[in-house]
C-alpha positions as CSV (number, residue, x, y, z in Angstrom):
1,X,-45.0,45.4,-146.3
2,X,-41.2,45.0,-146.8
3,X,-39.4,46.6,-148.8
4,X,-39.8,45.3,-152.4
5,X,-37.2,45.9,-154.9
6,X,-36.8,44.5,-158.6
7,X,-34.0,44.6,-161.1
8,X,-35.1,44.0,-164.9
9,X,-33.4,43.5,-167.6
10,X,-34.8,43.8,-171.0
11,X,-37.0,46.8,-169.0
12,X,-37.3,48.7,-172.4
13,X,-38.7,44.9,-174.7
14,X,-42.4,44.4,-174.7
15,X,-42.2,41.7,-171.6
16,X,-40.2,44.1,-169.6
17,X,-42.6,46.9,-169.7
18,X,-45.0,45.0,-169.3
19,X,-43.3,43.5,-165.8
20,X,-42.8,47.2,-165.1
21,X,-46.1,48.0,-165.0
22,X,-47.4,45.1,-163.3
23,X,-44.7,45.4,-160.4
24,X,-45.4,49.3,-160.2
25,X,-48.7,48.4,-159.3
26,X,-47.9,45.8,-156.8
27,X,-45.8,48.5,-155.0
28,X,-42.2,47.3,-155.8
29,X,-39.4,49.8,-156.2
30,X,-38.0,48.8,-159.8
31,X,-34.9,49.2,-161.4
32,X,-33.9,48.4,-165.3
33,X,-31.2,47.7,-166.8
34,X,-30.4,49.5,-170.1
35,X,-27.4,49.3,-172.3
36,X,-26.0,52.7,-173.1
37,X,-26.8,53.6,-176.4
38,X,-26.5,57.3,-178.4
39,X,-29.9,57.3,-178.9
40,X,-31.6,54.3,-176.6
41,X,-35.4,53.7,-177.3
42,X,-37.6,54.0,-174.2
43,X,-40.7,54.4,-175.9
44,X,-42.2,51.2,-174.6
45,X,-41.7,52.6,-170.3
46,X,-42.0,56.6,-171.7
47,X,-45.1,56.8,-169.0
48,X,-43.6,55.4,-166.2
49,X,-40.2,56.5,-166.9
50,X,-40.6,59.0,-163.6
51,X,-41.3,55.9,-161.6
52,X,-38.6,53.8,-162.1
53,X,-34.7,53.6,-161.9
54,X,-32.8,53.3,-165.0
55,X,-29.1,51.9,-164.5
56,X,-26.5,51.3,-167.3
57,X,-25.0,48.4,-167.9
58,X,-24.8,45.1,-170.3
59,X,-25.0,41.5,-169.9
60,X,-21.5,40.7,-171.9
61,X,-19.9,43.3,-169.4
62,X,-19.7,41.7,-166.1
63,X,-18.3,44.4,-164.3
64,X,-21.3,46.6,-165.1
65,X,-23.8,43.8,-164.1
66,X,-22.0,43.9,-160.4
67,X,-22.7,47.2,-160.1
68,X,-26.1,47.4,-161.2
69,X,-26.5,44.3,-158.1
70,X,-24.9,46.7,-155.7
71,X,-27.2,49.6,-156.8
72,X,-30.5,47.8,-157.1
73,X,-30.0,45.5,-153.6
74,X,-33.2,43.3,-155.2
75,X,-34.9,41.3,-153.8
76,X,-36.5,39.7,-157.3
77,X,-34.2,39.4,-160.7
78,X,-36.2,39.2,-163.9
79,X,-33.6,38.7,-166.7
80,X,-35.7,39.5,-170.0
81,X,-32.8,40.7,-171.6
82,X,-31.6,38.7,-174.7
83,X,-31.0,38.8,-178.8
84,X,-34.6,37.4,-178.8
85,X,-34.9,37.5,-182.7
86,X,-35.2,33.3,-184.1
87,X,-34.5,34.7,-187.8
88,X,-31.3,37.2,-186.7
89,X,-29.8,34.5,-184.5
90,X,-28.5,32.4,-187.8
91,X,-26.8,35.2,-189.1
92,X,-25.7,36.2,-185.7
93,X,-25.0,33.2,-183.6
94,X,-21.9,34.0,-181.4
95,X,-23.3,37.4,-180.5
96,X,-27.2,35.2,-179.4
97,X,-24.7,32.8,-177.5
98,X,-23.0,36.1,-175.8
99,X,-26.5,38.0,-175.1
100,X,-28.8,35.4,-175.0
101,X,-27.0,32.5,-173.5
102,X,-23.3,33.6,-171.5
103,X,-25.6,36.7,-170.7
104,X,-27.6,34.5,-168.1
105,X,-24.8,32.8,-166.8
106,X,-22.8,36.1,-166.2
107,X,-26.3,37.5,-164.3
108,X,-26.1,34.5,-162.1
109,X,-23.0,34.7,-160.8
110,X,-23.2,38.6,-160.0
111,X,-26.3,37.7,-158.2
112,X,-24.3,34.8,-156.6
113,X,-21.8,37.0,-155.6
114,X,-24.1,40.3,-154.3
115,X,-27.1,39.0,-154.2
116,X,-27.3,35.6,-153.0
117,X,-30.7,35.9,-151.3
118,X,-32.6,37.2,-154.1
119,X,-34.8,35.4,-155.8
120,X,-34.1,34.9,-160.0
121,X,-35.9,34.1,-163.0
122,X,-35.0,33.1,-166.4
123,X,-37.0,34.0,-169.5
124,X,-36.8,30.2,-170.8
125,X,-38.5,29.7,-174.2
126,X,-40.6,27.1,-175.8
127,X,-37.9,27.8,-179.1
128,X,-35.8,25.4,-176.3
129,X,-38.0,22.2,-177.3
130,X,-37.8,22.7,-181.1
131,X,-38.1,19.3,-183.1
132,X,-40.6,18.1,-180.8
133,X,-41.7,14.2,-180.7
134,X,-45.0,14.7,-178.8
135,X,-48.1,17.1,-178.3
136,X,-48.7,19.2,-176.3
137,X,-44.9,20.3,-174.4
138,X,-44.7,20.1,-170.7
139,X,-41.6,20.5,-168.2
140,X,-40.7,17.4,-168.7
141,X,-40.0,17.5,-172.8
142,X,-36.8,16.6,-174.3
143,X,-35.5,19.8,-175.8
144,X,-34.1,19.9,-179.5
145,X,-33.6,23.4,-180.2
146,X,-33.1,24.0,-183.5
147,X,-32.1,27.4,-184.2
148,X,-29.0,29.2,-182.3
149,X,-31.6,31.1,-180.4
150,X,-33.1,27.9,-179.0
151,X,-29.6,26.6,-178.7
152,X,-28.6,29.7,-176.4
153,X,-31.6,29.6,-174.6
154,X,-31.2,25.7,-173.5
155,X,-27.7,26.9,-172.6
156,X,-29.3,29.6,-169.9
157,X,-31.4,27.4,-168.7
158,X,-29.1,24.4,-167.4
159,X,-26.9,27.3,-165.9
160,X,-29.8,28.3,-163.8
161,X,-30.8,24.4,-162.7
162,X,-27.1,24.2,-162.1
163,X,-26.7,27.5,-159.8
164,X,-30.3,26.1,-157.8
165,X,-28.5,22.8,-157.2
166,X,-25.3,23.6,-157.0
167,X,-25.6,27.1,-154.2
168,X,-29.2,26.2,-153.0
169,X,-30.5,29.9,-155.0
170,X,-34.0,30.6,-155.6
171,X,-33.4,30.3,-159.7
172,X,-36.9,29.7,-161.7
173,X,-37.1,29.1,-165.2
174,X,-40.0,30.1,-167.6
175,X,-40.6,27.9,-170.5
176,X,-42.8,30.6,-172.0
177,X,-44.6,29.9,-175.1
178,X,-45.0,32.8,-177.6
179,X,-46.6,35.7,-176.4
180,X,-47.8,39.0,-178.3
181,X,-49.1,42.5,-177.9
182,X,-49.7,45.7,-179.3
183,X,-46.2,46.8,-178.9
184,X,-44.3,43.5,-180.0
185,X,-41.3,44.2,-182.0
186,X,-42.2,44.6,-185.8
187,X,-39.7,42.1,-186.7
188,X,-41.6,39.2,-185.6
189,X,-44.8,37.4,-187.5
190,X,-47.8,38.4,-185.8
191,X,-46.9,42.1,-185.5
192,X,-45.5,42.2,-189.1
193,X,-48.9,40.8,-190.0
194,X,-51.0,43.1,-188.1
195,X,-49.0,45.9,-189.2
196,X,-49.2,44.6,-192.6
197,X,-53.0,44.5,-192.4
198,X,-53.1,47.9,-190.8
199,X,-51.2,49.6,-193.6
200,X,-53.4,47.7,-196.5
201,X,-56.4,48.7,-194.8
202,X,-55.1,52.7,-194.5
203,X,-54.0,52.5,-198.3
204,X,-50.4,52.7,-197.5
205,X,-49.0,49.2,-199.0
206,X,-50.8,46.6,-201.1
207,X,-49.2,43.4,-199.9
208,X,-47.7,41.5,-197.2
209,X,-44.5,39.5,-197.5
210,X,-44.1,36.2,-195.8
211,X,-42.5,33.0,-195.7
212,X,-43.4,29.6,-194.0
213,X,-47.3,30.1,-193.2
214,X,-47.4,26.5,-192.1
215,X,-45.5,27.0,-188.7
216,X,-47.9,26.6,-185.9
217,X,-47.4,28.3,-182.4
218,X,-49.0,28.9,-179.5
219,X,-49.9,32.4,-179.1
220,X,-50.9,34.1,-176.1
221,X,-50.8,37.6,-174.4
222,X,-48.0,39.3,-173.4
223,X,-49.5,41.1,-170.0
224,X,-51.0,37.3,-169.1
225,X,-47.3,35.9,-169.3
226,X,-45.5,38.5,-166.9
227,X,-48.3,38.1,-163.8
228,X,-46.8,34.1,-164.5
229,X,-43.1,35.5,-164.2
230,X,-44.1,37.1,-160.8
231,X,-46.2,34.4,-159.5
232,X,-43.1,32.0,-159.8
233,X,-41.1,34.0,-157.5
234,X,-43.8,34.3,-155.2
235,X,-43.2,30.1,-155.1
236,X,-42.5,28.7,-151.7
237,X,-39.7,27.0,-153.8
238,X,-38.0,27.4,-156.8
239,X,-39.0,25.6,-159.9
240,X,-39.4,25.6,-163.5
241,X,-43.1,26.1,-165.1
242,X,-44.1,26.3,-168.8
243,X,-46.6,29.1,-169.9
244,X,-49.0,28.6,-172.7
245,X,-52.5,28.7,-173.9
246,X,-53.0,25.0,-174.9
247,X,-53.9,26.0,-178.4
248,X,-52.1,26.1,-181.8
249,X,-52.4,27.9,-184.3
250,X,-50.9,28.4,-188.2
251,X,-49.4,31.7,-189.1
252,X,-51.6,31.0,-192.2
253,X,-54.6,31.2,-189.5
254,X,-52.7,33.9,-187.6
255,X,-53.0,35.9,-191.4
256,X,-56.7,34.6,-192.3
257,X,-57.9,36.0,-188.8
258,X,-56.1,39.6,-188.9
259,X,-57.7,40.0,-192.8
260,X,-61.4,38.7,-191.6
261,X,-61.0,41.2,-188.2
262,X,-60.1,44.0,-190.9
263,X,-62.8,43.5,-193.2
264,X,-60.7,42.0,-196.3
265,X,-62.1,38.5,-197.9
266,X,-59.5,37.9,-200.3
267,X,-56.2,37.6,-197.8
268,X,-54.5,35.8,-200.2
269,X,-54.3,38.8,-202.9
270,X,-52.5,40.9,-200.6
271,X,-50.1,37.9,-199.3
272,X,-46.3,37.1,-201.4
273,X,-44.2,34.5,-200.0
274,X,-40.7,34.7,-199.7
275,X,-38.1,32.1,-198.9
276,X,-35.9,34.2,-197.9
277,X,-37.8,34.5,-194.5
278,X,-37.9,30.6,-193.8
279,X,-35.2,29.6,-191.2
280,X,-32.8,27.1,-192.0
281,X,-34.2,24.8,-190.0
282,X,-38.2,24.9,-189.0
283,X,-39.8,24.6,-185.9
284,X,-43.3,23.5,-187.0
285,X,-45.4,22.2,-184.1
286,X,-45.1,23.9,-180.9
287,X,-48.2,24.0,-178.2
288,X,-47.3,24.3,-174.8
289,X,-49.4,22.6,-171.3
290,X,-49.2,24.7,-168.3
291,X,-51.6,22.3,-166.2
292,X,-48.0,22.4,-163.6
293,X,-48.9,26.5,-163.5
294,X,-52.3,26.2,-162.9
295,X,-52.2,23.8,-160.4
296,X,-49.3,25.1,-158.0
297,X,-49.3,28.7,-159.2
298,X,-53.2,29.5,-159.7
299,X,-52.7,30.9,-163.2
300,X,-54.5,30.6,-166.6
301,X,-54.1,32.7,-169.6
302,X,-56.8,34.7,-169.8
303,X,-56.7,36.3,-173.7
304,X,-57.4,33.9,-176.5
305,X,-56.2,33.4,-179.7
306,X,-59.1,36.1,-181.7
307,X,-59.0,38.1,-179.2
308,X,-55.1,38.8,-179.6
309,X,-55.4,39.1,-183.2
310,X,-57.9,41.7,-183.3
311,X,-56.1,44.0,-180.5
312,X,-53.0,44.0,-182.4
313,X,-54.6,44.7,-185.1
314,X,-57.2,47.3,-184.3
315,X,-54.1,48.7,-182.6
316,X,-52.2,49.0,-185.6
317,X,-54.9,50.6,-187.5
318,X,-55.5,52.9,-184.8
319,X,-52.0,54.1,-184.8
320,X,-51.6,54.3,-189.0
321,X,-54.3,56.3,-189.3
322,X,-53.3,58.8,-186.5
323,X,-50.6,59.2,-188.1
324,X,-51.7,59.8,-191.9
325,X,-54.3,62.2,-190.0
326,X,-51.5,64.0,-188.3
327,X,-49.7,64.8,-191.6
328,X,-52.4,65.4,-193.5
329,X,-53.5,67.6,-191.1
């Protein structure tokens, strides 16, 4: 087998670890990049941390980003990395731009310049398509973003259709559709739900605090998503592929499901909405086909929308009551 080496940014998010893993296993030699921070937080790649190779460096810093190329020789990019919070991208829209979309660009041309041969993909997102006009979203869908996230995200992926066409490089994009897990960051809906549910059910809070419950997404599972990341650059050909279960569901369901799965009839006692959490502008109906995937990549998503739920939240519960064990101990 040749020698198989990948660089990822974003190795320390819940995709990247994820990707980690799943390349580990697949015998890859994999490198991460991580921004140099006082006190970074690995705890998402803590058990493989012997296994891989952590290098420093930043996707606003070019410089850093050439040497990371240099030092990692891949032979697959995965660029994870981003300011991937919707809500935090409206108060901070020039640094999403920086990150999120000049980040990508910046990563393409160091791989342009050291790396031509290797082959790249871009964490696209379904945030891209925003106001839709038509159910389900497919490769073809107009994109209307309508958050600076979305709008940074669009921006990242015309730069990597532009470096394919333009230097004939193996550039993918992934037009993922949301995907969760256990270890999703608690600042987005389904794990501040689960958590929420988690600490309700362990006595530790009495209510959860919300804001637009009529958003509907299409929720799959994390792990499912990154064996689609690595499939696309096992393409004969480069190409851009959406990633999604097909269904939709409410965060209103998303709650109702996480209270039944814990035991609790009467969700809506424990739930207080909040406008204060509603973007400025909505995304409401977002439901992703990934027929393309399936037919020229072989892959389905194989966790469904229960299913999820009760992981993270089981999950949750697990961990909160370790915990209150541990100090009452």
């Amino acid at each position: 087998m040749p020698d198989r080496r990948a660089l990822i940014t974003g190795i320390t998010g819940q995709d990247g670890s994820f990707l980690a893993r799943l390349l580990l296993e697949k015998g890859y030699r994999v490198y991460g990049l991580v921004r140099r921070l006082s006190s970074p937080n690995l705890s998402n790649i803590a058990t493989i941390l012997d296994q891989i190779e952590l290098i420093d460096g930043d996707l606003m810093d070019p410089s850093s980003l050439n040497e990371a190329l240099k030092k990692s020789d891949p032979s697959e990019i995965y660029n994870l990395a981003a300011q991937s919070f919707v809500g935090a991208s409206f108060t901070q829209p020039v640094l999403t731009g920086e990150i999120t979309g000049l980040g990508a660009l910046r990563l393409l041309e160091a791989t342009r310049t050291h790396a031509p041969t290797a082959r790249f993909y871009q964490a696209a997102s379904s945030e891209m398509f925003g106001h839709v006009d038509r159910e389900p979203q497919d490769e073809s869908t107009p994109f209307h973003p309508r958050s600076p996230y979305g709008v940074a995200k669009v921006y990242a992926y015309w730069a990597c259709v532009n470096y394919r066409e333009a230097y004939s490089m193996f550039v993918s994009n992934g037009i993922l559709f949301n995907h969760e897990s256990t270890i999703r960051g608690i600042e987005f809906v389904t794990r501040k739900i689960s958590d929420g549910v988690a600490r309700i059910v362990t006595g530790q809070a009495n209510q959860i605090v919300l804001g637009n419950l009529d958003a509907r997404r299409d929720w799959g599972y994390a792990p499912d998503y990154v064996d689609l990341m690595w499939r696309m650059l096992q393409s004969s050909k480069p190409d851009d592929f959406v990633g999604a279960t097909g269904e939709s569901h409410s965060v209103k369901e998303f709650v109702q499901e996480a209270f039944r799965v814990a035991g609790i009839e009467d969700w809506e006692a424990h739930i207080k909405l909040d406008p204060k959490f509603n973007r400025p502008s909505e995304v409401y109906n977002l439901r992703g086909n990934a027929a393309k995937a399936e037919r020229e990549l072989g892959w389905k998503p194989r966790t469904r929308f229960a299913e999820l739920v009760g992981m993270m939240v089981a999950a949750d519960v697990a961990r909160l009551q370790t915990t209150r064990d541990a100090r009452a101990g």
